[in-house]
VMD Tcl script that draws the C-alpha trace (Angstrom):
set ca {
  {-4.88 1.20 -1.24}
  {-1.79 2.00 -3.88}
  {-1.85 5.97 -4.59}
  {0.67 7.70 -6.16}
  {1.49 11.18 -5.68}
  {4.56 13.77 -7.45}
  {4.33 12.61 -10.59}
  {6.63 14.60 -12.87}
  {5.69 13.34 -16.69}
  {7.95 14.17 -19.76}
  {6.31 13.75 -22.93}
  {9.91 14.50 -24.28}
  {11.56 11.79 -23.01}
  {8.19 9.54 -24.09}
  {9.72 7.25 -26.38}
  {8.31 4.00 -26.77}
  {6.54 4.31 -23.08}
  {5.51 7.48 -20.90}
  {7.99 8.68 -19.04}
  {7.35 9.80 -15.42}
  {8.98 9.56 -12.04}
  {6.94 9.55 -8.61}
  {6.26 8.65 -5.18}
  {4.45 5.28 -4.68}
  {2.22 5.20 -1.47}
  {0.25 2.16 0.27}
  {-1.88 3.00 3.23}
  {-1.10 6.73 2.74}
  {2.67 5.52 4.31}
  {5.41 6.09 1.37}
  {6.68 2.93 0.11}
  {8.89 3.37 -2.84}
  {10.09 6.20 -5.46}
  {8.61 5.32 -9.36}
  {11.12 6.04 -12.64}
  {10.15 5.37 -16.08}
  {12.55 6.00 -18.45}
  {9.85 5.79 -21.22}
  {12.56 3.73 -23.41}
  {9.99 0.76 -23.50}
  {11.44 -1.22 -20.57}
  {9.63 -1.95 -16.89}
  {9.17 0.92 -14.70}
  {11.66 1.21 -12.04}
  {10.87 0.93 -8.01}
  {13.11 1.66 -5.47}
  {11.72 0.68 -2.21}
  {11.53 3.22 0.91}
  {10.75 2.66 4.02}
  {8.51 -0.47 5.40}
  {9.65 -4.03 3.70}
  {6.46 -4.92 4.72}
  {4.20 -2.21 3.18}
  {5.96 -2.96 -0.07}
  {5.27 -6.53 -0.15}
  {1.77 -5.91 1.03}
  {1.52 -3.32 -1.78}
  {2.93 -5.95 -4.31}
  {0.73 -8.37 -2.97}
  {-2.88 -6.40 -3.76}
  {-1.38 -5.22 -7.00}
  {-0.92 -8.80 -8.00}
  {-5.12 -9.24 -7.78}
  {-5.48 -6.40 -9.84}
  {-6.74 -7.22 -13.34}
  {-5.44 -6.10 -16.84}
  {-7.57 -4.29 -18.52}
  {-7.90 -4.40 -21.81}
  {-9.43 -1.20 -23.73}
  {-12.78 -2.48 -23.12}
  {-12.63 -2.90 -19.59}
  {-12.43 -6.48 -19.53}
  {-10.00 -8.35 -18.34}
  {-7.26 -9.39 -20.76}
  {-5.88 -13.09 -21.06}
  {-2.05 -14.34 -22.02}
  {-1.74 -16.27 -24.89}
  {-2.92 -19.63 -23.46}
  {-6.20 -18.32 -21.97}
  {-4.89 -17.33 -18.53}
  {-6.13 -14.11 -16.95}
  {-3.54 -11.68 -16.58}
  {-2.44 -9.61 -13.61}
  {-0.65 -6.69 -12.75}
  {2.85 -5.98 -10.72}
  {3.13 -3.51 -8.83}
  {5.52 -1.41 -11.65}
  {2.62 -2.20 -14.03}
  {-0.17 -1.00 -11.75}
  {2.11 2.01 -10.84}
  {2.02 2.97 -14.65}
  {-1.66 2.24 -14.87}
  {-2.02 4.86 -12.09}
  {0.12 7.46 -13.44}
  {-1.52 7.42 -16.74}
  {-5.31 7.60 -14.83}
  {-3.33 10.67 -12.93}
  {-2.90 12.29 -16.32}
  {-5.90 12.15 -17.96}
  {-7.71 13.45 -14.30}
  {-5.27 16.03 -14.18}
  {-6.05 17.27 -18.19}
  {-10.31 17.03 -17.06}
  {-9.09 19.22 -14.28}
  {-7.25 21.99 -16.49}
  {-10.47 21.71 -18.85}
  {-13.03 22.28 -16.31}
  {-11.25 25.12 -14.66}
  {-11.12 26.68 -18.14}
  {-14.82 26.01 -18.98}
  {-16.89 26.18 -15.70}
  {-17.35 29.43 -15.77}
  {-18.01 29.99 -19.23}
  {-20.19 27.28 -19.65}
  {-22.85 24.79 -17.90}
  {-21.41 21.56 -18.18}
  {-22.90 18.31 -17.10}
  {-23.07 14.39 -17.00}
  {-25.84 12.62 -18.95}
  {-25.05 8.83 -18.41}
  {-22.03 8.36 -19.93}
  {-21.95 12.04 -22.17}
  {-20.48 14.86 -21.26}
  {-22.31 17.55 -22.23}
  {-21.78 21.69 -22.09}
  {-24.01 24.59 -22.91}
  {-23.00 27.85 -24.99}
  {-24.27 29.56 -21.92}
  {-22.29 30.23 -18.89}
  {-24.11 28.31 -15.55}
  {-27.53 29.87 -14.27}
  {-30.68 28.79 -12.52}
  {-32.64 29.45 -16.16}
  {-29.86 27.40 -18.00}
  {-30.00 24.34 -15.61}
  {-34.02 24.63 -16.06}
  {-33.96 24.39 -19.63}
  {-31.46 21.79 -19.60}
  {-32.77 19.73 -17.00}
  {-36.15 19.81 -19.01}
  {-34.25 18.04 -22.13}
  {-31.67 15.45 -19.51}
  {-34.09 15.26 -16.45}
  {-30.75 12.98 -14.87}
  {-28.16 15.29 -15.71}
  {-25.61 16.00 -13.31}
  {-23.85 19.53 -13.27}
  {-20.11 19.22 -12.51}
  {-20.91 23.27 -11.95}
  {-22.42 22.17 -8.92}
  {-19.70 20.07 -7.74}
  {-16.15 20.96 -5.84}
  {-13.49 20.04 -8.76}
  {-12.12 16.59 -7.20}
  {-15.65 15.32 -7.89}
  {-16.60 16.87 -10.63}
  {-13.18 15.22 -11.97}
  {-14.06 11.95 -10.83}
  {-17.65 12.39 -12.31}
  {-16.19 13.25 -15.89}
  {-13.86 10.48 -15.66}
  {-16.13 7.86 -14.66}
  {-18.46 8.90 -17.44}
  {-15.15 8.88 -20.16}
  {-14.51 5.05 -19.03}
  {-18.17 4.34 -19.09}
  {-18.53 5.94 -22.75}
  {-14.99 4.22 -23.65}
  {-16.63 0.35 -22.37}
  {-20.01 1.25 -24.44}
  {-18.00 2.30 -27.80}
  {-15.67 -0.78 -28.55}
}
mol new
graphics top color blue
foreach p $ca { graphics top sphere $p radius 0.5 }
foreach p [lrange $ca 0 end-1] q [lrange $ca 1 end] { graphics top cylinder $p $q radius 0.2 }
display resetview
């Protein structure tokens, strides 16, 4: 599995791409340092460590699809299905990282102010802050709700998210 971890974005330097440095990991074993200048060229990787963890890591990156806004994969111009490189699946990762890491901030503003919860693919959130009565009424009207409130942040984070891509595949 390709993680990465330390990202440092700068929405300053963003000009025609995000720009971000980080640490690239395979296995959980460091394998290169990430640098984005976000001038519109390729994303920079400087190898550490294993030779072989880095080609392994290039390797499973190359079977990874690209996705096009839809969720589907996307093809070149003469049909072919595209795939990513590892610098390409490194920025794919980064940008997941951000949006997670904004559903984080936003939960830990709302949770306790509000009920919030999965519906499918909504994301719902009540006016009132998270109670036994509150999830009764609400589970009355969305019987398969889910309440991130319930949930230790990493999950509820990956809950909202998954519902966001879900909701993102259903509206194009």
């Amino acid at each position: 599995m390709i993680t990465v971890k330390k990202v440092q974005s700068s929405r300053a330097l963003s000009e025609a791409t995000a720009a971000y440095s980080c640490e690239v990991y395979w296995e959980g074993r460091r394998i290169a340092f990430a640098k984005n200048r976000g001038d519109g060229r390729a994303t920079h990787l400087t190898p550490i460590g294993s030779t072989e963890d880095f080609v392994a890591a290039s390797r499973l990156a190359e079977k990874k699809p690209v996705q096009d806004l839809d969720f589907s994969q996307m093809h070149d111009a003469h049909g072919n299905p595209m795939f990513h490189t590892l610098d390409s699946y490194v920025d794919e990762l980064v940008e997941v990282d951000g949006i997670k890491k904004s559903i984080k901030r936003r939960l830990n503003r709302n949770l306790k102010k509000k009920a919030i919860f999965v519906d499918g693919i909504e994301i719902m959130a009540s006016k009132h802050p998270y109670s036994d009565k509150v999830v009764q009424v609400l589970r009355a009207k969305h019987p398969n709700a889910v309440f991130l409130n319930e949930k230790d942040i990493d999950e509820a984070v990956e809950l909202w998210y998954e519902a966001e891509c879900q909701r993102a595949a259903v509206s194009l």
